[in-house]
C-alpha positions, -999 to 999 in steps of 0.1 A, spaced: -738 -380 64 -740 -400 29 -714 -398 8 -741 -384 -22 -748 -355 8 -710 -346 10 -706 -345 -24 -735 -319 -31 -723 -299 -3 -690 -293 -20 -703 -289 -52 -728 -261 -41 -695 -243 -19 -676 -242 -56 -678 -210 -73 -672 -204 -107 -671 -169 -121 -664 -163 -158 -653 -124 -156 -655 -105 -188 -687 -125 -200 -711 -96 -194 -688 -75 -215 -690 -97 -246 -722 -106 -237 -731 -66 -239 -712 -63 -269 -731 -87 -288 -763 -70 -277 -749 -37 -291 -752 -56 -327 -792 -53 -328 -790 -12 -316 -763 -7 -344 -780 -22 -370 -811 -2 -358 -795 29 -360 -779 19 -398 -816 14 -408 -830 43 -395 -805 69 -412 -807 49 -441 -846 52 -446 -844 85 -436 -817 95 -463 -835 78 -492 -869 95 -477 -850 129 -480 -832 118 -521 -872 112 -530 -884 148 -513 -859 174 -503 -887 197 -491 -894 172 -462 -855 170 -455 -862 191 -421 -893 169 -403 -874 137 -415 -846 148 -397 -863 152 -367 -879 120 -370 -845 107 -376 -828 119 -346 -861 106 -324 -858 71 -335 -817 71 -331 -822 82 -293 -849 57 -290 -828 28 -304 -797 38 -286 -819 35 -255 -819 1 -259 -784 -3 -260 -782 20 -227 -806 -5 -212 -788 -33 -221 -753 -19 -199 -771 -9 -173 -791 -50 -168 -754 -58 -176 -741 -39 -142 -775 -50 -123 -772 -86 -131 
């Protein structure tokens, strides 16, 4: 066996792990979900300062887009724990 054979065979039996990556790597993920969120109860605020009488539908609207935008951040831990 060639030395350039022996040498790829050892490098391919070498594992490296970096443990804790997915966690930072999930926590700067949750930066684009948390901004989202900031956005959306922001909008919806100023839309309820200009009319208060739709204050109750843009609340609902409100809490639909949070859960929607905090699925992403779920996504993103689970493809964390799969990958």
């Amino acid at each position: 066996m060639s030395v350039a054979l022996q040498a790829v065979e050892i490098l391919a039996q070498e594992e490296t792990t970096f443990r804790g990556l997915g966690a930072v790597g999930y926590g700067l993920a949750a930066i684009g979900p948390g901004v989202g969120i900031g956005i959306v109860v922001g909008k919806a605020i100023e839309g309820m300062a200009r009319q208060p009488e739709m204050a109750g539908q843009l609340r609902t609207t409100m809490f639909l887009g949070i859960a929607f935008t905090e699925a992403l951040a779920l996504i993103g831990i689970v493809a964390g724990f799969i990958f």
